[in-house]
NULODO-691257 format. One line per field, with one value per residue (C-alpha): x, y, z. Coordinates in nm, 3 decimals, padded with zeros to 5 digits. Example, Ala and Ser with C-alpha at 12.3 -4.5 7.8 and 13.67 -1.06 7.14 Angstrom:
<pts>
xx <- [01.230|01.367]
yy <- [-00.450|-00.106]
zz <- [00.780|00.714]
</pts>
This chain:
<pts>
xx <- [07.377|07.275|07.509|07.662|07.966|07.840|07.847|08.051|08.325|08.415|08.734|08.701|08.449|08.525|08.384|08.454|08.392|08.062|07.926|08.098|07.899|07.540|07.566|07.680|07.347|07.132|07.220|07.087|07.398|07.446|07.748|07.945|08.121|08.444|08.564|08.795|08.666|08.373|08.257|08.314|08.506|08.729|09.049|09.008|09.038|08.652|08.591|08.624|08.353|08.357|08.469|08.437|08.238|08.306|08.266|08.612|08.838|09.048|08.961|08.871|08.514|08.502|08.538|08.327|08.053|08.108|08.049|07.722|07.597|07.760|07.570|07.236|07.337|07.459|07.116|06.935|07.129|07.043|06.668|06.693|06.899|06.660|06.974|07.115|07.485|07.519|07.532|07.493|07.746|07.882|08.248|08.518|08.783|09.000|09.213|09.560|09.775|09.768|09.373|09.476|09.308|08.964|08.974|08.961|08.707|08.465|08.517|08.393|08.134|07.950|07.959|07.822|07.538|07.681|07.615|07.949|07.983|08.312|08.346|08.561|08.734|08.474|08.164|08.344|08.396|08.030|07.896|08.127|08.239|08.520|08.719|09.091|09.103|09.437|09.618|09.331|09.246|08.912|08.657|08.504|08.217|08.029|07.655|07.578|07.863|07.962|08.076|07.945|07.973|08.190|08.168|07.756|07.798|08.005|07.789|07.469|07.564|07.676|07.331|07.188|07.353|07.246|06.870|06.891|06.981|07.407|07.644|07.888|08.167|08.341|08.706|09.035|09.165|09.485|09.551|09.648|09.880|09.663|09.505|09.164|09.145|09.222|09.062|09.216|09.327|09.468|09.092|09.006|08.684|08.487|08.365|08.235|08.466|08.615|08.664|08.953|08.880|09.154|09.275|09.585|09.636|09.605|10.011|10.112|09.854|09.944|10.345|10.406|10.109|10.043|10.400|10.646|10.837|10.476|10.389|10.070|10.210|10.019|10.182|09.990|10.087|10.005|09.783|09.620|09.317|09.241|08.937|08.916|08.678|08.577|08.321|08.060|08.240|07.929|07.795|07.546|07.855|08.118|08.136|08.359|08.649|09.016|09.290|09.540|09.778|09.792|09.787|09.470|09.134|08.844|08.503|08.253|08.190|07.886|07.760|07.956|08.256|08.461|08.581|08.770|09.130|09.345|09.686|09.854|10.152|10.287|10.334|10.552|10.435|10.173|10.098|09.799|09.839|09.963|09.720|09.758|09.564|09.640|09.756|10.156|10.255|10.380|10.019|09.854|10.150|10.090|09.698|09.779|09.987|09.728|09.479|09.557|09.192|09.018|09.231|09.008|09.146|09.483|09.371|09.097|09.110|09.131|08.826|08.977|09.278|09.263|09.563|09.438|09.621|09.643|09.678|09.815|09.946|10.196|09.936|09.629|09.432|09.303|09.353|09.035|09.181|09.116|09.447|09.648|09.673|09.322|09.033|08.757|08.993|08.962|09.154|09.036|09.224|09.471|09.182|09.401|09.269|08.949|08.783|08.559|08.318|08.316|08.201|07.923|08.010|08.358|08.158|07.896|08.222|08.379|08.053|07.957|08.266|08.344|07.961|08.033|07.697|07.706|08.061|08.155|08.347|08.619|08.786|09.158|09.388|09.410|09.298|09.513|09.763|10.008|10.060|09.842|09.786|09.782|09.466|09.333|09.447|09.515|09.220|09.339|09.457|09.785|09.744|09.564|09.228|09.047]
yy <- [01.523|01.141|00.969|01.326|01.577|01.816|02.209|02.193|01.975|02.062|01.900|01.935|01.916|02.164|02.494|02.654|02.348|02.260|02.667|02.637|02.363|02.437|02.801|02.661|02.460|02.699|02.906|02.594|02.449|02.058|01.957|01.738|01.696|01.475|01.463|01.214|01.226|01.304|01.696|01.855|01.585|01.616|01.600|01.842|02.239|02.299|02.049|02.172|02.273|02.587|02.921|03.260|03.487|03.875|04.204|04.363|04.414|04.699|04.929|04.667|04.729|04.427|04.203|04.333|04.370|03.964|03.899|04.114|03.891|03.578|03.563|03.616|03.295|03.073|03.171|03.059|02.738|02.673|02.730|02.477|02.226|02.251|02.345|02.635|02.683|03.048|03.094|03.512|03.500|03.821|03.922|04.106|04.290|04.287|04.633|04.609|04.742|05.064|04.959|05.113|04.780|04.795|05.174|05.149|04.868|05.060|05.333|05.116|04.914|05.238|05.423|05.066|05.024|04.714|04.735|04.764|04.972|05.072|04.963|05.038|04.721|04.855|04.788|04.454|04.326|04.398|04.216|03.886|03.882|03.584|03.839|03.961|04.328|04.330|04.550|04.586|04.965|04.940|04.692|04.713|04.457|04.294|04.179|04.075|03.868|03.563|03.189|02.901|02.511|02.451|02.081|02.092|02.413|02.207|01.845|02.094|02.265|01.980|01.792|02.042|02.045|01.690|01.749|02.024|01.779|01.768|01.464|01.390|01.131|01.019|00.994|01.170|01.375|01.495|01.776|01.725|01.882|02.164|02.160|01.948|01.635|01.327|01.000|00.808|00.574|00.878|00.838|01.268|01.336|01.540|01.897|02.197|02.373|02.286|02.438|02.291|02.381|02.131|02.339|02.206|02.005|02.259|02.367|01.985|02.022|02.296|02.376|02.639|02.861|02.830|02.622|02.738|02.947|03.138|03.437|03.346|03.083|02.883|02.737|02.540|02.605|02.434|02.621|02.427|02.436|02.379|02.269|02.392|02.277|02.620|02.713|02.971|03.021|02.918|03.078|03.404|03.400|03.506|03.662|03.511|03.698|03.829|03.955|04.101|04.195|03.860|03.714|03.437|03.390|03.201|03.068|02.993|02.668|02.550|02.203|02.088|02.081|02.300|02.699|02.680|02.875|02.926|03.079|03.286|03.002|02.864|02.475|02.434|02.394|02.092|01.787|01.713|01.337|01.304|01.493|01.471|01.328|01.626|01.953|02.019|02.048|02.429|02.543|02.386|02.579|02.904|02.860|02.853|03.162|03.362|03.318|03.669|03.762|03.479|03.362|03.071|02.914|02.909|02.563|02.484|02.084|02.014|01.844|01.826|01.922|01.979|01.982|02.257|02.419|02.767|02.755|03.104|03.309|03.596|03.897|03.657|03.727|03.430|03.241|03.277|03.276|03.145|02.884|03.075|02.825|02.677|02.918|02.620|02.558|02.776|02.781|02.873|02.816|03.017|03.073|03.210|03.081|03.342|03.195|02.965|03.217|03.322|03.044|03.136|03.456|03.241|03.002|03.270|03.449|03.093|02.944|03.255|03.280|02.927|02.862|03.342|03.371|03.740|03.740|03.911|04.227|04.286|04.634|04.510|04.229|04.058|03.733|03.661|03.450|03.682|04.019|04.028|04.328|04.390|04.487|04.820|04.661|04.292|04.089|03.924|04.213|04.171|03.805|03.505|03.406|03.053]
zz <- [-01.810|-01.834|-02.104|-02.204|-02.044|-01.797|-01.895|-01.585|-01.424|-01.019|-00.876|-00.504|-00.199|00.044|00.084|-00.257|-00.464|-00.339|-00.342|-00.681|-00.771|-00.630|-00.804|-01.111|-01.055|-01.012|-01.266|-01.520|-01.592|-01.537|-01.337|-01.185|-00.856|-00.825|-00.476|-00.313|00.077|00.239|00.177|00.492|00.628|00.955|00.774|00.513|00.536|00.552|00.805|01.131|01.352|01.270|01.139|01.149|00.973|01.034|00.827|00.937|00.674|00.741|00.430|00.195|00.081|-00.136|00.098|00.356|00.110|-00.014|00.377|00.396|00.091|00.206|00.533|00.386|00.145|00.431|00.684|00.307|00.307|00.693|00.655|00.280|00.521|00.810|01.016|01.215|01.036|01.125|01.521|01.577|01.830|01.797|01.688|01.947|01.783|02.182|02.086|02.265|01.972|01.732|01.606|01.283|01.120|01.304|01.326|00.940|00.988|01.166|00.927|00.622|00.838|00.946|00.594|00.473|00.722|00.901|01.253|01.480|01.833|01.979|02.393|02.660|02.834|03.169|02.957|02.774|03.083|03.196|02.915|02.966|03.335|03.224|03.004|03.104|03.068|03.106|02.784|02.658|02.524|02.337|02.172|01.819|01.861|01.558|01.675|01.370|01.321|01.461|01.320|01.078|01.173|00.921|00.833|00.871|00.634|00.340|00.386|00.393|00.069|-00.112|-00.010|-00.146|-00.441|-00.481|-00.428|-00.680|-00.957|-00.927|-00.968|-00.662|-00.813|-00.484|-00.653|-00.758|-01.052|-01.232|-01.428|-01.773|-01.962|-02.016|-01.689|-01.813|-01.572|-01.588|-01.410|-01.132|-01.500|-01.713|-01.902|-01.951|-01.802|-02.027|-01.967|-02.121|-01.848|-01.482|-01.159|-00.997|-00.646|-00.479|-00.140|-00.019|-00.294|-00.561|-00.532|-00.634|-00.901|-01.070|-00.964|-01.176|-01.167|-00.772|-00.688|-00.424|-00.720|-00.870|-00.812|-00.708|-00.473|-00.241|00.076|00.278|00.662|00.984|01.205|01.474|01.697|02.082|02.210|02.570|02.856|03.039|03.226|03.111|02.780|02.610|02.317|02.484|02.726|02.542|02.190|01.936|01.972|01.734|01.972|01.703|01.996|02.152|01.810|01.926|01.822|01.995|01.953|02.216|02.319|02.087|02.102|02.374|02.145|02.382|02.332|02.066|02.036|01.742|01.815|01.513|01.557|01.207|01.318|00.985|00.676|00.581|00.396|00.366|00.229|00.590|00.777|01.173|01.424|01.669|01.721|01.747|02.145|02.044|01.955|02.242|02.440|02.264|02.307|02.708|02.683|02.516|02.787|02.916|02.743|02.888|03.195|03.300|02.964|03.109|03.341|03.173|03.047|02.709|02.525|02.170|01.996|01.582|01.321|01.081|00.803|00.587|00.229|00.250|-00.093|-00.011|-00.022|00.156|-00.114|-00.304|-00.642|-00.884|-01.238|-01.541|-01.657|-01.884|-02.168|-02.133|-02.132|-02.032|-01.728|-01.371|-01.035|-00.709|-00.384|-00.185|00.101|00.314|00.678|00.614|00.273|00.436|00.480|00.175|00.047|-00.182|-00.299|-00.471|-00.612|-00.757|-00.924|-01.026|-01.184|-01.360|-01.483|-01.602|-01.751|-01.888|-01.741|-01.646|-01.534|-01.208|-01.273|-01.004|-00.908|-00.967|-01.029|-00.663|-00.770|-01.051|-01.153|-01.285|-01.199|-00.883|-00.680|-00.343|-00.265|-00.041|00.262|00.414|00.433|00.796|00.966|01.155|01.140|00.918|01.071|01.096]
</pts>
């Protein structure tokens, strides 16, 4: 790429944009980077501690399959890095509602192989002595599952990226008229095709294809996270765990960062030129109030508190489209609060089909722009997921 445009031109660091870039990479291509903060900075939607990685998805095969290749490509990128970024925590589905969603979970897990058991709350509560039983009717467990240090996941991928021969340009871009970018001086940057892989900046972007008004719309949405300091709530203590009923989520505490809970609470919607310094009051409230499945959480001191966001569409199915007027020009965002882990299995399907290098072929029209479809079955459940 020295002195000439690269085949390929990434706008964003997080998650998607650096997978994006390092497959784009290793498929031969020469590319470029362009990312205004730190990759897997604290103030960006990729940079929290961590996230979750799980196989559920109600009767969505796709998705579930994506995971069972996405984990073997993040373990990969921990043994490259020389760091552990998957921690096999396990994932509890707590069952305190109809089930409907994990009952068709299991069903697709088992007929796929993935490993997955169905507990009573007498034999949950054997394995992790801290739980609250109370409501609770069954437990579809995950062993195999558990969560991916989010931030160490992004900087590890995007070093990587580096040492395999890629360009990171620490700076900003603009769409142009037809969606190529633009410089921080209205220069265009030249390409033989970009990626714009902006998260919560994508809507203000692109306004009419992913605006308030489109049908692919992407809102981003406060959703906050609590960092609590509780006794044996370490990972091997407690699984990571999704309480649809309670509408919470939690992860263990890992690296003395504190158990961390995320309470299905919108906090109002987001701008993330102003991104917080802390989570709203209400969430830290709500996080308290869902400590029915862990009670000791309910006076437990808080270590950390996070102002996170959702760049939600209506379905929570992503964005991964080509630009309608501008075949050399690609979108991907709309991550829903459960793309993270997905990670490399979006930027597989976004470089190969930016560079048409053996193009993914998808089963419907769920990622696209215009007339989108909804999909088997929603790919959070009852309720978006970190």
């Amino acid at each position: 790429m020295v002195g000439g445009a690269p085949d390929l031109l990434v706008v964003g660091g997080g998650v998607w944009g650096s997978w994006t870039a390092l497959q784009a990479r290793r498929l031969g291509a020469t590319v470029q980077l362009i990312e205004e903060r730190e990759p897997g900075g604290p103030k960006t939607t990729s940079g929290d501690y961590s996230r979750i990685i799980r196989h559920s998805h109600g009767e969505d095969s796709l998705l579930m399959g994506w995971t069972q290749r996405t984990l073997v490509a993040w373990k990969e990128l921990g043994e490259a890095a020389g760091e552990q970024i998957f921690v096999e925590s396990g994932v509890a589905w707590f069952v305190s509602g109809d089930g409907i969603w994990e009952a068709h979970s299991e069903q697709r897990m088992r007929e796929a192989g993935v490993p997955c058991e169905r507990i009573t709350p007498e034999e949950a509560l054997h394995r992790w002595p801290t739980l609250g039983t109370d409501g609770l009717t069954s437990v579809l467990y995950e062993p195999t599952a558990g969560f991916l240090r989010a931030g160490n996941g992004v900087r590890a991928a995007a070093r990587m990226f580096e040492r395999e021969g890629g360009v990171i340009t620490r700076g900003r871009a603009t769409p142009a008229s037809d969606g190529s970018a633009l410089d921080a001086s209205g220069i265009p940057i030249a390409a033989g095709a970009t990626v714009w892989a902006a998260g919560p900046w994508l809507p203000e972007l692109f306004p009419q294809l992913v605006g308030a008004d489109a049908e692919a719309s992407i809102i981003p949405v406060r959703r906050d996270a609590i960092y609590f300091d509780a006794p044996n709530m370490g990972v091997g203590e407690i699984p990571t765990w999704i309480d649809e009923g309670l509408a919470v989520w939690g992860i263990p505490n890992d690296q003395d960062h504190g158990v961390k809970v995320g309470p299905e609470f919108d906090a109002g919607n987001f701008d993330p030129s102003v991104w917080p310094d802390e989570a709203h009051p209400t969430s830290i409230a709500r996080a308290r109030e869902c400590a029915v499945r862990f009670p000791a959480l309910k006076s437990a001191p808080i270590k950390e508190t996070r102002a996170c966001q959702h760049e939600r569409t209506k379905s929570g199915h992503y964005v991964l489209d080509q630009h309608p007027e501008n075949p050399a020009i690609w979108l991907a965002g709309g991550g829903s609060g459960h793309g993270y882990k997905q990670g490399p299995m979006v930027g597989e399907l976004m470089a190969r089909a930016a560079l048409n290098n053996n193009p993914m072929q998808l089963p419907d029209r769920r990622f696209k722009l215009h007339d989108r479809s909804e999909g088997p079955s929603s790919p959070m459940g009852e309720m978006g997921l970190a």
